[in-house]
C-alpha positions in Angstrom: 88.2 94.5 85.7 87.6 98.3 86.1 85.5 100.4 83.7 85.0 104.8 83.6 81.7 105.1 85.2 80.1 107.8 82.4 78.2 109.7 85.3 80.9 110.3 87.7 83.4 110.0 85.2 85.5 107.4 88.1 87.3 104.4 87.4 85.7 101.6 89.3 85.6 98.0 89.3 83.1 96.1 88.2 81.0 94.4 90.9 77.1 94.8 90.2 75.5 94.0 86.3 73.1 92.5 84.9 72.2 91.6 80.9 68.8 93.1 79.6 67.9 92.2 76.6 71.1 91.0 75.5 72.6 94.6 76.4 75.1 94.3 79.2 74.2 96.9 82.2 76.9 97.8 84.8 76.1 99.3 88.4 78.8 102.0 89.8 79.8 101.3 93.0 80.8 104.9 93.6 77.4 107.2 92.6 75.3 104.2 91.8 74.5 105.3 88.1 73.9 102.6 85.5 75.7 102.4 82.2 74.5 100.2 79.8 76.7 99.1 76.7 75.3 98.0 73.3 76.8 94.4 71.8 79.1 94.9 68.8 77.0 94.4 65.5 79.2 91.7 63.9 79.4 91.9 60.1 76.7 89.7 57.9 78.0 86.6 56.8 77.2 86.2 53.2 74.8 83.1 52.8 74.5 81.4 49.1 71.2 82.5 47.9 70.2 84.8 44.5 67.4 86.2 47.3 68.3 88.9 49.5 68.0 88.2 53.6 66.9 91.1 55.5 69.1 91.2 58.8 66.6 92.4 61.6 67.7 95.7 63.3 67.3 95.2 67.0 65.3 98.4 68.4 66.7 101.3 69.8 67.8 101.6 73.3 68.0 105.0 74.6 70.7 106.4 76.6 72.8 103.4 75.4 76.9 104.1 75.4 79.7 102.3 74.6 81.4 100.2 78.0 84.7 101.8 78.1 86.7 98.7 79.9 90.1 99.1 81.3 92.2 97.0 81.9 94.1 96.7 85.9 97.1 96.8 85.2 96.5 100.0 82.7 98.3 103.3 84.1 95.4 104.9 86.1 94.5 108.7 85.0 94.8 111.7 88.1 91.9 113.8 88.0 91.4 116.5 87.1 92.3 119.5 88.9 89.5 121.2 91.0 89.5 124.9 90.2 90.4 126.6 93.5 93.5 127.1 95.8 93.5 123.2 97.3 94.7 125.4 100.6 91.8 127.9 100.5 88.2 126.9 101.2 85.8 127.7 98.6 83.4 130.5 98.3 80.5 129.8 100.3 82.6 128.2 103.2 84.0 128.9 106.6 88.0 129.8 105.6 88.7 128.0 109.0 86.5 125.1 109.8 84.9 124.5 105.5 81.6 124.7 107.2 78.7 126.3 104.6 78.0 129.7 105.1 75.1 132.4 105.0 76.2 135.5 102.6 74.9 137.5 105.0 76.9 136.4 107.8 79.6 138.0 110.0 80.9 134.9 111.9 80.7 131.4 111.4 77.9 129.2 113.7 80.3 125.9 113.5 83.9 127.5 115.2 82.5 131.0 115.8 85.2 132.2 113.7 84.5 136.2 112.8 85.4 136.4 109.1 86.9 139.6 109.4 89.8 138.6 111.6 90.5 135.9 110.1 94.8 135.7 109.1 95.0 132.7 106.1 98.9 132.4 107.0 97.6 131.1 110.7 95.7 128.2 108.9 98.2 127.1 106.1 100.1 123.3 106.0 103.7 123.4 106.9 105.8 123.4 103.4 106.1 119.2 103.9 102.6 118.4 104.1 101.8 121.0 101.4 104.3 119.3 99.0 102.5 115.8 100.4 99.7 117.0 99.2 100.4 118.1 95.9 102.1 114.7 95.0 98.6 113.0 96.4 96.6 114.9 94.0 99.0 113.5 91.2 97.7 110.0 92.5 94.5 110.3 93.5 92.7 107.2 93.0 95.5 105.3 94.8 94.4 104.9 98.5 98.1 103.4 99.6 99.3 106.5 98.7 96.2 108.3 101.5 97.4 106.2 103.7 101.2 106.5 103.6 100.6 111.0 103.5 98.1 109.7 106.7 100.7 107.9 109.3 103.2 110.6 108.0 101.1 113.1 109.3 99.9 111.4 112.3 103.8 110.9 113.1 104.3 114.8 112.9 101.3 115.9 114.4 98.9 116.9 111.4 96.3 115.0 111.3 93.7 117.9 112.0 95.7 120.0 108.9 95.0 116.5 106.8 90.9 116.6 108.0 90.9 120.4 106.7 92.2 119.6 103.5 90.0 116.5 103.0 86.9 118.9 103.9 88.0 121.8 101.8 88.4 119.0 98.6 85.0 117.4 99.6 83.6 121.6 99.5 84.8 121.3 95.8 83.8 117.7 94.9 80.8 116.7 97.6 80.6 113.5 95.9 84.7 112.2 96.0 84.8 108.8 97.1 88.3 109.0 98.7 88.0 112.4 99.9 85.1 110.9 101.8 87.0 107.7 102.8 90.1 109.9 103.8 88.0 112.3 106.0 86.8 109.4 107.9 89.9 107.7 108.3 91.5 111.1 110.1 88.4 110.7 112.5 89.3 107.2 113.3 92.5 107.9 114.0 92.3 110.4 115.8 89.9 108.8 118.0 91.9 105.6 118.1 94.7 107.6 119.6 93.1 109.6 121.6 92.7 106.8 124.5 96.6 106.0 123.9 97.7 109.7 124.6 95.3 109.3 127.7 96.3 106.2 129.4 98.4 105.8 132.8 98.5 109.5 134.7 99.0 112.7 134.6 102.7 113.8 135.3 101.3 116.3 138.0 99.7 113.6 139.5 102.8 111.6 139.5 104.6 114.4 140.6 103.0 115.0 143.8 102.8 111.5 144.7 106.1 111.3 144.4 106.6 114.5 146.7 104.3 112.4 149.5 106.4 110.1 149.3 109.6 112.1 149.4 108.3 113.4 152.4 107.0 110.6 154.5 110.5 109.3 154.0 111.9 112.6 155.6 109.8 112.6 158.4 110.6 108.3 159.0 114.0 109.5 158.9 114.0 112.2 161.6 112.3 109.4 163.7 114.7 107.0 164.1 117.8 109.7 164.3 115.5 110.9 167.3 114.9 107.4 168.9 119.0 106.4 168.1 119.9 110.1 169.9 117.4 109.5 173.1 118.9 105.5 173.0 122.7 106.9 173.1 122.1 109.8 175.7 120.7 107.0 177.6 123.6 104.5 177.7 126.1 107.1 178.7 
């Protein structure tokens, strides 16, 4: 079962909660708010008496709001759009690396980047991953469809254009849960395959070991046409 979390506004399943005082209090997973939903006052049921029976009122409860509950298999709702160019880093943030930013300064302390010669076109996603990316934020809270836009970039060589994007949405929305998860998973990956890329050697290594060998071959060669020419001259 899933339930909007009224402080993050995320959909999230239910897995802490607790009943205080009859009220039912549900823990989100995501920003760890508490949302607390008051029981349904059920109608009166009329007793047979000429005296009237006072129904107690339970007390107040502040900061009490109704447990909006939805259901799994309900049609999940994209979030909202961020206000922004998704491709641009925000205000505030290195245009190359999304790394925060003095006002004051000229250049950027993380990639050393100097802000005034910086080109946007250089740091833009190629026209598939952009319309990858615009199809993703249709379907946000669906991490299949991460992973999928993930190994199709890994395949083409993207993955650091998919870690830009992840930081320039988690400049927007510090507190996104699968902006989070997906800039960890490009990390892993990348570091996974990193290892892969290095194993075995180096084709210049292999290269010239195959040139020592080329040539110890030679010289082997020229040996025994010498020894074969000095055995000849002899016999005759």
């Amino acid at each position: 079962m899933k339930y909007q979390c009224e402080s993050c506004d995320r959909l999230v399943k239910v897995e802490t909660y607790s009943l205080e005082g009859g009220v039912l209090a549900v823990v989100c997973p995501a920003c760890a708010a508490v949302t607390r939903a008051a029981p349904s006052v059920s109608a009166a049921v009329a007793v047979p008496s000429m005296e009237p029976v006072s129904v107690p009122v339970p007390p107040a409860r502040p900061s009490l709001t109704a447990l909006r509950v939805i259901r799994t298999d309900a049609p999940v709702v994209a979030p909202s759009a961020l206000d922004g160019d998704p491709f641009q880093s925000p205000p505030g943030h290195c245009p190359k690396c999304v790394a925060p930013m003095r006002e004051d300064a000229t250049s950027c302390a993380g990639c050393g980047l100097v802000f005034a010669n910086f080109i946007p076109d250089e740091h833009q996603p190629s026209g598939i991953l952009a319309r990858e990316w615009h199809a993703l934020l249709e379907t946000w809270h669906d991490w299949d469809a991460h992973d999928r836009l993930l190994s199709q970039a890994m395949g083409r060589g993207e993955l650091a254009m998919v870690g830009r994007l992840y930081r320039m949405r988690l400049a927007r929305a510090p507190d996104d849960a699968q902006a989070l998860r997906g800039r960890d998973e490009v990390v892993r990956r990348v570091t996974t395959a990193v290892p892969l890329t290095s194993d075995g050697p180096s084709p210049a290594l292999g290269r010239k070991v195959k040139s020592m060998v080329m040539g110890a071959v030679l010289v082997v060669c020229l040996a025994l046409m010498l020894v074969l020419f000095q055995v000849m001259r002899g016999a005759f």
